[in-house]
PDBQT receptor file of N, H, CA, C and O in Angstrom, charges set to zero:
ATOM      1  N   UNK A   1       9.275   9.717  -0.502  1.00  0.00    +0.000 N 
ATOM      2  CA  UNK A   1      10.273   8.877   0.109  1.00  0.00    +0.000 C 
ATOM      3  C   UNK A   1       9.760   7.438   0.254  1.00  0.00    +0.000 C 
ATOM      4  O   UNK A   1      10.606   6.553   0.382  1.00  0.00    +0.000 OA
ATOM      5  N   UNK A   2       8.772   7.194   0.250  1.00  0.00    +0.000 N 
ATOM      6  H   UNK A   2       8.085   7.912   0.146  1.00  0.00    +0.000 HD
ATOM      7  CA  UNK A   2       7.778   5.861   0.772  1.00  0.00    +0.000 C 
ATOM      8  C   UNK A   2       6.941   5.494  -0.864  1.00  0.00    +0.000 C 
ATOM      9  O   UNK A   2       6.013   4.708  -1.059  1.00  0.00    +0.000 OA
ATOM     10  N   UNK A   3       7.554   6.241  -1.713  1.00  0.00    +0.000 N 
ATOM     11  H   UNK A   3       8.307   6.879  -1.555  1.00  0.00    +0.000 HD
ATOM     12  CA  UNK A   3       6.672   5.625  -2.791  1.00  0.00    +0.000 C 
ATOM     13  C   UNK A   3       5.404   6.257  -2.765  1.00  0.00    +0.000 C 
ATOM     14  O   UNK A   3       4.592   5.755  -3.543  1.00  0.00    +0.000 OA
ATOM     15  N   UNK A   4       4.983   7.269  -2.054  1.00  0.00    +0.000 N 
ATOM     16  H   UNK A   4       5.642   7.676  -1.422  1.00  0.00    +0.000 HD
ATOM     17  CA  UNK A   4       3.440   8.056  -1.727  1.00  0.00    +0.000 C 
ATOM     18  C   UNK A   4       3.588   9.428  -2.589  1.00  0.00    +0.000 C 
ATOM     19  O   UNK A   4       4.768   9.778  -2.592  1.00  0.00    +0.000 OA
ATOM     20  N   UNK A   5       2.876  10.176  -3.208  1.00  0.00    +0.000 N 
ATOM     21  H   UNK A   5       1.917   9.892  -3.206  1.00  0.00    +0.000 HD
ATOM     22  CA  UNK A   5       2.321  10.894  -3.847  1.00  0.00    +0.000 C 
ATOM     23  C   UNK A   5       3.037  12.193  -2.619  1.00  0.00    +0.000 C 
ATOM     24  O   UNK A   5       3.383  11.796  -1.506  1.00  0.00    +0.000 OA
ATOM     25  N   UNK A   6       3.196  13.827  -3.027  1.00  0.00    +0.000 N 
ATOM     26  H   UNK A   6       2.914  14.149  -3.931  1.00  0.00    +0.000 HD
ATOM     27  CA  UNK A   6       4.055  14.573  -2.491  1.00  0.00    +0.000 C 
ATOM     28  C   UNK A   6       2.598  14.907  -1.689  1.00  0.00    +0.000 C 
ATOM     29  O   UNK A   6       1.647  15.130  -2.438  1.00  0.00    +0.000 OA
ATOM     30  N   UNK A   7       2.352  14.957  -0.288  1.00  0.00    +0.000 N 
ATOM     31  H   UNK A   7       3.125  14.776   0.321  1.00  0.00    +0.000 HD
ATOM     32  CA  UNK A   7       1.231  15.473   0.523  1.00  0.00    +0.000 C 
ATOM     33  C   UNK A   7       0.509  14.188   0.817  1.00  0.00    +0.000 C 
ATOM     34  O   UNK A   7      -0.273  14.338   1.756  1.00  0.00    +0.000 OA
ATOM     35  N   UNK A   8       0.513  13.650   0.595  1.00  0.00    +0.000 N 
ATOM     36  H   UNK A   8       1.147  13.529  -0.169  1.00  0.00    +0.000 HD
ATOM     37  CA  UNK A   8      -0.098  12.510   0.915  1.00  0.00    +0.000 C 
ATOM     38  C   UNK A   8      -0.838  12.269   2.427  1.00  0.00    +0.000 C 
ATOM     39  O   UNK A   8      -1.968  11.960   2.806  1.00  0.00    +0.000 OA
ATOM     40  N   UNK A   9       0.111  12.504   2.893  1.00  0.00    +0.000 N 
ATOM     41  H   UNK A   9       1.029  12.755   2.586  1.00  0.00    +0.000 HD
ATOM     42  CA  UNK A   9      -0.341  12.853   4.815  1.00  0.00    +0.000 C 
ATOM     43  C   UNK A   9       0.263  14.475   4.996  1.00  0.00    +0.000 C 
ATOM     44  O   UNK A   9      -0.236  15.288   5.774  1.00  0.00    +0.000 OA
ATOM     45  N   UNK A  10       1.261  14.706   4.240  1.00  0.00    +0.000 N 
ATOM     46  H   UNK A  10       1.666  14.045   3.608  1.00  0.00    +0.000 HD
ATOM     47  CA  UNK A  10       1.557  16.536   4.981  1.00  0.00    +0.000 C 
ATOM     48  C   UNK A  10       0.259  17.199   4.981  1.00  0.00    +0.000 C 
ATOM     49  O   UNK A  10      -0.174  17.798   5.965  1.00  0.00    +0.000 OA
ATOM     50  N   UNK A  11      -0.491  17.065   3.633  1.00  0.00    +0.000 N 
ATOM     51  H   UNK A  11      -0.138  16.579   2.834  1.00  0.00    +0.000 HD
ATOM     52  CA  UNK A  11      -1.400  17.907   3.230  1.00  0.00    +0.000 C 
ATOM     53  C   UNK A  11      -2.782  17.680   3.922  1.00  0.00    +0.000 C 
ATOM     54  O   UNK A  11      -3.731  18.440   3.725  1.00  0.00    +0.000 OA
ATOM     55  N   UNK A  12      -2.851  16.426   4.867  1.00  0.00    +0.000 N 
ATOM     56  H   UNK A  12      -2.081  15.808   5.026  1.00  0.00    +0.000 HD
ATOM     57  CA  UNK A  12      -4.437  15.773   5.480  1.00  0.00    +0.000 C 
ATOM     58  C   UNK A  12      -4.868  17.351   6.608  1.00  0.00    +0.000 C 
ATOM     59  O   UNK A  12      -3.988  17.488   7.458  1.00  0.00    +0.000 OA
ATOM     60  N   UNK A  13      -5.602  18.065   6.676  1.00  0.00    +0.000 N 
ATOM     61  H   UNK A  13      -6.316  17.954   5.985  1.00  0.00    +0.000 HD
ATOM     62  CA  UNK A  13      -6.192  19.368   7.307  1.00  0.00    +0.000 C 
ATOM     63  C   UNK A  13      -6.289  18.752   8.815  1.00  0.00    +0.000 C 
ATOM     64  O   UNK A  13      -6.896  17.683   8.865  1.00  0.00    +0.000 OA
ATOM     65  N   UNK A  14      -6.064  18.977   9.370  1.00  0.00    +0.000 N 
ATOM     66  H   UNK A  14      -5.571  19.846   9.330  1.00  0.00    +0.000 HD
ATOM     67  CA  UNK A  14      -6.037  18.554  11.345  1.00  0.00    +0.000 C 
ATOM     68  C   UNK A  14      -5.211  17.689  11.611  1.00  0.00    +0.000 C 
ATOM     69  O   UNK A  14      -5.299  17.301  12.776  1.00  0.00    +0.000 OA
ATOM     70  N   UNK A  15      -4.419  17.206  11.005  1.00  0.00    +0.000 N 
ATOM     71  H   UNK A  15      -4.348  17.522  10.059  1.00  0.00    +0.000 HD
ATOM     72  CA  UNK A  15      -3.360  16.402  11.450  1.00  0.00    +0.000 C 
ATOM     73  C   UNK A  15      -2.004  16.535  11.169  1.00  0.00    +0.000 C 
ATOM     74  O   UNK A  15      -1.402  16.623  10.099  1.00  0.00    +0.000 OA
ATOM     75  N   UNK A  16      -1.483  16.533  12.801  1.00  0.00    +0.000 N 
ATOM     76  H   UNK A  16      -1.971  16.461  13.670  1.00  0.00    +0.000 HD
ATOM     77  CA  UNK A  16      -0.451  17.188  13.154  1.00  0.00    +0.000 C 
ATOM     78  C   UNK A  16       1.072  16.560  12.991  1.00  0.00    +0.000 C 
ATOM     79  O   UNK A  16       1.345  15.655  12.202  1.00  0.00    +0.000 OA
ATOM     80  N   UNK A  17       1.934  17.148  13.803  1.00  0.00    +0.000 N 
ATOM     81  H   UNK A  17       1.713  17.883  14.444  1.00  0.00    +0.000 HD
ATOM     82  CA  UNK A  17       3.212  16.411  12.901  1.00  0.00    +0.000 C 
ATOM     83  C   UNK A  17       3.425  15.000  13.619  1.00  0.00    +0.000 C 
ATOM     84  O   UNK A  17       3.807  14.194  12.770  1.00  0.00    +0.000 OA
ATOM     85  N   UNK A  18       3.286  14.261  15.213  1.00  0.00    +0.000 N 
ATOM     86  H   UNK A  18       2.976  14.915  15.903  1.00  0.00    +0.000 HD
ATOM     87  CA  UNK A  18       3.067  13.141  15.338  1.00  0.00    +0.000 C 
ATOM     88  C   UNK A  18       2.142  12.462  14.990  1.00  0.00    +0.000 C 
ATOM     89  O   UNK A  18       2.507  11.289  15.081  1.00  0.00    +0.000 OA
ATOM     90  N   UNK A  19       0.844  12.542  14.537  1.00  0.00    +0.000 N 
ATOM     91  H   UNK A  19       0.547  13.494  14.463  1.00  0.00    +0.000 HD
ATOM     92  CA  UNK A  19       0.166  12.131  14.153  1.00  0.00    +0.000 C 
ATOM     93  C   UNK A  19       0.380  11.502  12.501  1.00  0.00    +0.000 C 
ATOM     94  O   UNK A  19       0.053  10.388  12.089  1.00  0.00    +0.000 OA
ATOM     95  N   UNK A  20       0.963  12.497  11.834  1.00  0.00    +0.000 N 
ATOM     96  H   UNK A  20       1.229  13.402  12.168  1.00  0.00    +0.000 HD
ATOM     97  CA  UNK A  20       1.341  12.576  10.710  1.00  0.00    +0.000 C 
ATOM     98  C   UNK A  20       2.750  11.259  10.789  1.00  0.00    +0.000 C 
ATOM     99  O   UNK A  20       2.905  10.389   9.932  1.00  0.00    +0.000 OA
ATOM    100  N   UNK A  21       3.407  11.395  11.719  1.00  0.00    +0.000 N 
ATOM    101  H   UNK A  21       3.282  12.102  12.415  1.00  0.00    +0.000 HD
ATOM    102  CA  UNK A  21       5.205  10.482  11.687  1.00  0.00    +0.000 C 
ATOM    103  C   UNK A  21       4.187   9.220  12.113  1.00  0.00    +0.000 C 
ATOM    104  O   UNK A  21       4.702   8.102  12.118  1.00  0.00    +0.000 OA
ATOM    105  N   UNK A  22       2.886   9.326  12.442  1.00  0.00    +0.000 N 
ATOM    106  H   UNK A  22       2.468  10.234  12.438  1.00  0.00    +0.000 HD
ATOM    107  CA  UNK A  22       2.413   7.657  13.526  1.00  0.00    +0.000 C 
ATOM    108  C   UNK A  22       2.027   7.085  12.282  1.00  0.00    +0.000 C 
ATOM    109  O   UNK A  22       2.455   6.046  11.779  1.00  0.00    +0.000 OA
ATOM    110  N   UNK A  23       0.773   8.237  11.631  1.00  0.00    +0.000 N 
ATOM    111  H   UNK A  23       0.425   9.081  12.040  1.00  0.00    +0.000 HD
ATOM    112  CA  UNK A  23       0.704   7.028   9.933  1.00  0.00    +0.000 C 
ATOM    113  C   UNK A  23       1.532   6.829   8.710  1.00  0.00    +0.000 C 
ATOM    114  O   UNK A  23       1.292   6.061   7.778  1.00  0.00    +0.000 OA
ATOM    115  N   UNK A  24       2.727   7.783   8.882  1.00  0.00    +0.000 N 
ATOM    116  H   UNK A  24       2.922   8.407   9.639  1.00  0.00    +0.000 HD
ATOM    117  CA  UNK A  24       3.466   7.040   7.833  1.00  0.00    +0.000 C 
ATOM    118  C   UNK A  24       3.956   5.511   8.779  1.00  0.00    +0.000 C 
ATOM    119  O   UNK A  24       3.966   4.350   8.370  1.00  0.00    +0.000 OA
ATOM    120  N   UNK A  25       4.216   5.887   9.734  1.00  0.00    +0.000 N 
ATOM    121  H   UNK A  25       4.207   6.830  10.066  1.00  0.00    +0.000 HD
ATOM    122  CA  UNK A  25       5.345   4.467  10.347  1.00  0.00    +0.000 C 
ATOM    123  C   UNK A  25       4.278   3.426  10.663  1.00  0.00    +0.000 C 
ATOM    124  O   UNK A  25       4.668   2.336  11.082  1.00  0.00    +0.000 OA
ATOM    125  N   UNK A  26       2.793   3.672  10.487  1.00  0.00    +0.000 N 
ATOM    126  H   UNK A  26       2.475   4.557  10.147  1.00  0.00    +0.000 HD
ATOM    127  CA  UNK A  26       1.889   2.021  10.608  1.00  0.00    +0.000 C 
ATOM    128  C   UNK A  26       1.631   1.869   9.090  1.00  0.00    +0.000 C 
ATOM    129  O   UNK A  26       0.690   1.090   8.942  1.00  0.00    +0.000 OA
ATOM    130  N   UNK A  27       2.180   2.385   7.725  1.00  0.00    +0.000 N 
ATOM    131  H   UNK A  27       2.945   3.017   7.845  1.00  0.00    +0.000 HD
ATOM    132  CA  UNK A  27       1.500   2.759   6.353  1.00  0.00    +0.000 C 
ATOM    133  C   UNK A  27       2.282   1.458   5.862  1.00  0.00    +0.000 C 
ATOM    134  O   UNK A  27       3.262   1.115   6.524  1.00  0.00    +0.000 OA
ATOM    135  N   UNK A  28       1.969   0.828   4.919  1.00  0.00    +0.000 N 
ATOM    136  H   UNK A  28       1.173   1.107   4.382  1.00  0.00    +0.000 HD
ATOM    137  CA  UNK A  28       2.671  -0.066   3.796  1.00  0.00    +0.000 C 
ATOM    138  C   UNK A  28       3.171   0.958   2.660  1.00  0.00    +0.000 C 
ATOM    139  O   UNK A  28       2.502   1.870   2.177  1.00  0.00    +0.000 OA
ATOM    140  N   UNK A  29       4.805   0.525   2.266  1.00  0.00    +0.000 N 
ATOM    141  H   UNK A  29       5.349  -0.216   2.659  1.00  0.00    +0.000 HD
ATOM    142  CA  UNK A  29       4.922   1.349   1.273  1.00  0.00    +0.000 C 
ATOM    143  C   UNK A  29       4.344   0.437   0.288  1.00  0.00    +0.000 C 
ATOM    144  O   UNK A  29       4.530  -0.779   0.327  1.00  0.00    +0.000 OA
ATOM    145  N   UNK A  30       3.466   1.182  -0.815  1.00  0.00    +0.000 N 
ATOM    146  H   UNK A  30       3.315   2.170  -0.847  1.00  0.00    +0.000 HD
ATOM    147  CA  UNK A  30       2.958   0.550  -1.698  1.00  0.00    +0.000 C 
ATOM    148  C   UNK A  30       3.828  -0.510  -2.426  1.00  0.00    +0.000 C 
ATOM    149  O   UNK A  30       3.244  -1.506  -2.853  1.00  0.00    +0.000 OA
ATOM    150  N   UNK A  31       5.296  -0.382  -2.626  1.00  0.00    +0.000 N 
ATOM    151  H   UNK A  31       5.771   0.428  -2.279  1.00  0.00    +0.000 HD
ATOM    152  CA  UNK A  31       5.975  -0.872  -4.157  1.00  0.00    +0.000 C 
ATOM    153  C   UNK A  31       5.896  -2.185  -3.167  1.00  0.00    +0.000 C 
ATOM    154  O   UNK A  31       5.766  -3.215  -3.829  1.00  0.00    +0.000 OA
ATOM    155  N   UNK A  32       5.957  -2.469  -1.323  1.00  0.00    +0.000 N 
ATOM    156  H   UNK A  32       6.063  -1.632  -0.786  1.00  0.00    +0.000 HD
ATOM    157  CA  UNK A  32       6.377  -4.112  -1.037  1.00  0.00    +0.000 C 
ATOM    158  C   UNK A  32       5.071  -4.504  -1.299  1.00  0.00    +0.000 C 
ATOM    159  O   UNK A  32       4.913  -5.584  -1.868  1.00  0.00    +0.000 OA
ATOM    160  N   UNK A  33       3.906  -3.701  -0.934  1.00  0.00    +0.000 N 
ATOM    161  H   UNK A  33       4.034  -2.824  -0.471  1.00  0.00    +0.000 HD
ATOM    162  CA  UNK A  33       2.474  -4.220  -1.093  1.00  0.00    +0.000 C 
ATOM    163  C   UNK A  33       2.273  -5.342  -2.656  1.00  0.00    +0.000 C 
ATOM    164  O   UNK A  33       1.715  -6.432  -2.782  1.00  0.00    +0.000 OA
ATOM    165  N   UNK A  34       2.988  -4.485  -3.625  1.00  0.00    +0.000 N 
ATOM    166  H   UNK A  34       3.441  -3.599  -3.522  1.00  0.00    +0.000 HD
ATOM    167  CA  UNK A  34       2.768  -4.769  -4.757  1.00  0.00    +0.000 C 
ATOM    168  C   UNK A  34       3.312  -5.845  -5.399  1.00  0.00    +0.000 C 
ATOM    169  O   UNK A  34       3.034  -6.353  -6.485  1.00  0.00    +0.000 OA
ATOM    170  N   UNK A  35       4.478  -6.239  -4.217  1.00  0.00    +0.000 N 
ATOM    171  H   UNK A  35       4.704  -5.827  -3.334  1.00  0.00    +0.000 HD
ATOM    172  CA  UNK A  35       5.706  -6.966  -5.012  1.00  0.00    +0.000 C 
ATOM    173  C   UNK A  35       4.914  -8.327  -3.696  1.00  0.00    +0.000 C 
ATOM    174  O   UNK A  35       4.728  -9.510  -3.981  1.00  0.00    +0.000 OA
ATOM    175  N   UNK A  36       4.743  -7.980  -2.971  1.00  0.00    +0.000 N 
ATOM    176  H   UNK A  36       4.894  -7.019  -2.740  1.00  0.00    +0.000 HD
ATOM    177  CA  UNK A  36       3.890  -9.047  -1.953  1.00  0.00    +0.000 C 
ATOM    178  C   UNK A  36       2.597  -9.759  -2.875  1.00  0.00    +0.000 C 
ATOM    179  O   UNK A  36       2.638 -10.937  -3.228  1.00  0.00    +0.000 OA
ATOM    180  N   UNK A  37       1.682  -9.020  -3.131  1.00  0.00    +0.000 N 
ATOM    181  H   UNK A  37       1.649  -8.063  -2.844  1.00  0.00    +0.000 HD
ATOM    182  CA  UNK A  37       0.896  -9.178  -4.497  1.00  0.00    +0.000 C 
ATOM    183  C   UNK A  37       1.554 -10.732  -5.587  1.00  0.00    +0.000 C 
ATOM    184  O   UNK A  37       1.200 -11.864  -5.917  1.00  0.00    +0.000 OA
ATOM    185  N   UNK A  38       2.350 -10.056  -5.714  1.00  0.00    +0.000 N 
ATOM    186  H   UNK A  38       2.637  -9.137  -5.445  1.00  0.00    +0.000 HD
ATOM    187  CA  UNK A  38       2.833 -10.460  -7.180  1.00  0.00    +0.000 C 
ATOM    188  C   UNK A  38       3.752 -12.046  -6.766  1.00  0.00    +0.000 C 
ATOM    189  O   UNK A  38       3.834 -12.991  -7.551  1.00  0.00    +0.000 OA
ATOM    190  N   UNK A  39       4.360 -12.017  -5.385  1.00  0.00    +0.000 N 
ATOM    191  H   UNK A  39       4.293 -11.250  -4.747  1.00  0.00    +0.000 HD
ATOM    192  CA  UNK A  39       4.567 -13.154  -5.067  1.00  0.00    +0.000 C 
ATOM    193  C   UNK A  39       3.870 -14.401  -4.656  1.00  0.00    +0.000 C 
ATOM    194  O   UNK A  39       4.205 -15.560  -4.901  1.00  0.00    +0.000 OA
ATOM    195  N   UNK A  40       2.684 -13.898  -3.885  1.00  0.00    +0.000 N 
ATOM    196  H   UNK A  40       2.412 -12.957  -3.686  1.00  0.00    +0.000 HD
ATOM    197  CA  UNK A  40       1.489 -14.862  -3.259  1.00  0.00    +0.000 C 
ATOM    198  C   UNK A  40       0.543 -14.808  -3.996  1.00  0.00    +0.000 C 
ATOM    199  O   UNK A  40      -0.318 -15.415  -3.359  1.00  0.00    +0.000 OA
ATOM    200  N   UNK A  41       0.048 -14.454  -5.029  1.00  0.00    +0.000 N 
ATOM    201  H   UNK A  41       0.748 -13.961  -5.547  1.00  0.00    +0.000 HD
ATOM    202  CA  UNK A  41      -1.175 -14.678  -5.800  1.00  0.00    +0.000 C 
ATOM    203  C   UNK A  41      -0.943 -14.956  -6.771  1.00  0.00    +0.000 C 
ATOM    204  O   UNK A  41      -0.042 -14.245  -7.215  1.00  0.00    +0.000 OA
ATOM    205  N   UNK A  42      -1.498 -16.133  -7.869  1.00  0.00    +0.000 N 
ATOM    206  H   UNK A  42      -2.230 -16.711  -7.508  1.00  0.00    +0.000 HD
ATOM    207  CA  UNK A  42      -1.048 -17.219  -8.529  1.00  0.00    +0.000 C 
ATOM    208  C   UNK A  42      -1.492 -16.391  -9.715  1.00  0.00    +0.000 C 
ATOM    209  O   UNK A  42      -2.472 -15.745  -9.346  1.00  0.00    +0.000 OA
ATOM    210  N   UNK A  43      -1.214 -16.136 -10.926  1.00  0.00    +0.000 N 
ATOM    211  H   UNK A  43      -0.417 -16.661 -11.226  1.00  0.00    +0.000 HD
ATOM    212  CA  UNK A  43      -0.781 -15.486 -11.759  1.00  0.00    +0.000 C 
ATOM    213  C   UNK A  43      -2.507 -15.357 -12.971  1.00  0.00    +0.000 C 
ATOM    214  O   UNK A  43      -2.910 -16.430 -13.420  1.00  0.00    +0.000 OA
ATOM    215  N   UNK A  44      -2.953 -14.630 -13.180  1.00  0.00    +0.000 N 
ATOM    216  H   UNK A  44      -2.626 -13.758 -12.815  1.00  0.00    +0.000 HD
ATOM    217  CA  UNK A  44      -4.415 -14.831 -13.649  1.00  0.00    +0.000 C 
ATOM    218  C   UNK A  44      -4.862 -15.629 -14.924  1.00  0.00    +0.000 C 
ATOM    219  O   UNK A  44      -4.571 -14.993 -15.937  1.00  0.00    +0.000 OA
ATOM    220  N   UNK A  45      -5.371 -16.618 -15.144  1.00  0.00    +0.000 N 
ATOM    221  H   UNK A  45      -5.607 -17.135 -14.321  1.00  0.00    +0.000 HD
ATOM    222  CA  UNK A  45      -5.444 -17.488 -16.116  1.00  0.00    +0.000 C 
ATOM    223  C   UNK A  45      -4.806 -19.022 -15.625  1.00  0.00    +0.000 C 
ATOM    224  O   UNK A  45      -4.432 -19.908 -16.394  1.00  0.00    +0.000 OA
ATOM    225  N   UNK A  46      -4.795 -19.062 -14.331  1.00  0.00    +0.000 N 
ATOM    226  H   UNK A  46      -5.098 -18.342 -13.706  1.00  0.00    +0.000 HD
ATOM    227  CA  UNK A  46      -4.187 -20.295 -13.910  1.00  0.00    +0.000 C 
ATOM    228  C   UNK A  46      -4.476 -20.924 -12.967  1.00  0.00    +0.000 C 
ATOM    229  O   UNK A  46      -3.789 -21.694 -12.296  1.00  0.00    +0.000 OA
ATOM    230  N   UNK A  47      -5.819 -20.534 -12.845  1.00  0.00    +0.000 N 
ATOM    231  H   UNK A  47      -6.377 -19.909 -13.391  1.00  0.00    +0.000 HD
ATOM    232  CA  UNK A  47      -6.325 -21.368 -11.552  1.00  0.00    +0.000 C 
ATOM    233  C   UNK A  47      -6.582 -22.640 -11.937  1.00  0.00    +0.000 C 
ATOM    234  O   UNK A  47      -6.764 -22.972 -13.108  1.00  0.00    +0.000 OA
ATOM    235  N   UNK A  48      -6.623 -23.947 -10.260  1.00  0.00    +0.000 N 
ATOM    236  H   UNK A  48      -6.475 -23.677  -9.309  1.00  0.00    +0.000 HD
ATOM    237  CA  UNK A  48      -7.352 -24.716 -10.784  1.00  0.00    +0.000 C 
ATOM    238  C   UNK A  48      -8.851 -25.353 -10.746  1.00  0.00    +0.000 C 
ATOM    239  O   UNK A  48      -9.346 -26.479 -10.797  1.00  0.00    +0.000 OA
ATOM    240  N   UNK A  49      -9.289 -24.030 -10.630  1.00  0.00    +0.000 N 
ATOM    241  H   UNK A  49      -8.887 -23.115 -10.589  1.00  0.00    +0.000 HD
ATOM    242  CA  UNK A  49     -11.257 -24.295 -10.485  1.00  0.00    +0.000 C 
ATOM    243  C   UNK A  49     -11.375 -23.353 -11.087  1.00  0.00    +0.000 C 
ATOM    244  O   UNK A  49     -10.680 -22.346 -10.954  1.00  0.00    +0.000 OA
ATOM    245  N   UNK A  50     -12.181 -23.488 -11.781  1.00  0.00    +0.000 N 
ATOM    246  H   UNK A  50     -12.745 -24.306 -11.890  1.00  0.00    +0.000 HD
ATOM    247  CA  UNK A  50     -13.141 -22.218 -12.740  1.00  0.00    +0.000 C 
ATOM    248  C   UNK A  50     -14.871 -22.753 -12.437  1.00  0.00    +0.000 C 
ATOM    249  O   UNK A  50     -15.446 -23.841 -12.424  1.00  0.00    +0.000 OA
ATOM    250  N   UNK A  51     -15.153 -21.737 -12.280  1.00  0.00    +0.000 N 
ATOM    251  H   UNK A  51     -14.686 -20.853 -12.290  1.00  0.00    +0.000 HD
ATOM    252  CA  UNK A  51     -16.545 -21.669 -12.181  1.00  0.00    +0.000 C 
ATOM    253  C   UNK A  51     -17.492 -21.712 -13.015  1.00  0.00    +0.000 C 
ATOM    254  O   UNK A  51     -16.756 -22.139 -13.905  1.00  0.00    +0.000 OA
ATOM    255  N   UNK A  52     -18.576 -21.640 -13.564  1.00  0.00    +0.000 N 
ATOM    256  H   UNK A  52     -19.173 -21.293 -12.841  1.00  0.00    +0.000 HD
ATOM    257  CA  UNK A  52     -19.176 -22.094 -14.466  1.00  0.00    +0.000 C 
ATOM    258  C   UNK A  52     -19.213 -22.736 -15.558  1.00  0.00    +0.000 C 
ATOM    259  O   UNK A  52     -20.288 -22.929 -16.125  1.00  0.00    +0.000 OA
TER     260      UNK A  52
């Protein structure tokens, strides 16, 4: 549902079902992580300092 792999947290061994609802709801779904990524970091081959 979150873009996470099926078990991802169901399947973690000692952790229970609030525990389980607390880290999906503090988790980043990956796809905004990615699309956050892709907006704020300047595209590779385009900087303007290169090092050596």
């Amino acid at each position: 549902m979150q873009g996470l792999p099926p078990g991802w947290v169901t399947d973690t061994p000692g952790l229970g079902r609030p525990a389980q609802l607390t880290a999906l709801g503090n988790g980043v779904v990956p796809q905004q992580a990615a699309r956050a990524v892709e907006l704020l970091a300047p595209p590779l081959g385009h900087c303007a300092h290169r090092v050596g």
